[in-house]
Residue, then its C-alpha position, 0 to 999 in steps of 0.5 A: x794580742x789574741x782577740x777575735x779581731x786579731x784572729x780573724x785577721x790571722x786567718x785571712x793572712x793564712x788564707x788571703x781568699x777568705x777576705x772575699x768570702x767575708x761579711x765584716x767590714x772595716x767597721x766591725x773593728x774596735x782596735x784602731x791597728x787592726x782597722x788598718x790592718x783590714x783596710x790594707x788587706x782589702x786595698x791588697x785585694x783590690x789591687x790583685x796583689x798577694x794578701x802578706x805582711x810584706x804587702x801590707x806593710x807596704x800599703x800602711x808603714x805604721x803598722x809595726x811589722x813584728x805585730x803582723x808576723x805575731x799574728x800571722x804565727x799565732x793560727x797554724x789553720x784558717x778552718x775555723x774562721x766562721x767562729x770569728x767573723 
């Protein structure tokens, strides 16, 4: 589960700002699941709804939200987010 994909992602879910300070897209994923992940976090931006694993879920249903929680509970800060990217 830990990659930097899953990480970066981790950070954006502990601090939903960062997703308009990014220059990732969804191209830069390689991990289909996490590709998804990005897209509904985005679309949760555009729509001006709160970036969470509910949200998300509720955007994309196949992405298993015990996968969501997992990465959410595995970075306790967002401060060294830059490293990902």
């Amino acid at each position: 589960m830990h990659s930097d994909e899953t990480t970066y992602l981790a950070c954006i879910l502990v601090d939903p700002s960062l997703i308009f300070k990014a220059s990732v897209t969804e191209g830069h994923f390689f991990v289909g699941v996490n590709r998804r992940i990005f897209r509904a976090m985005h679309k949760c931006a555009d729509a001006n709804v709160k970036i969470d694993y509910i949200s998300i879920g509720d955007i994309d249903r196949e992405i298993d939200p015990a996968y969501l929680v997992t990465m959410h509970d595995s970075v306790p800060s967002a401060a060294n987010w830059r490293y990902y990217e």
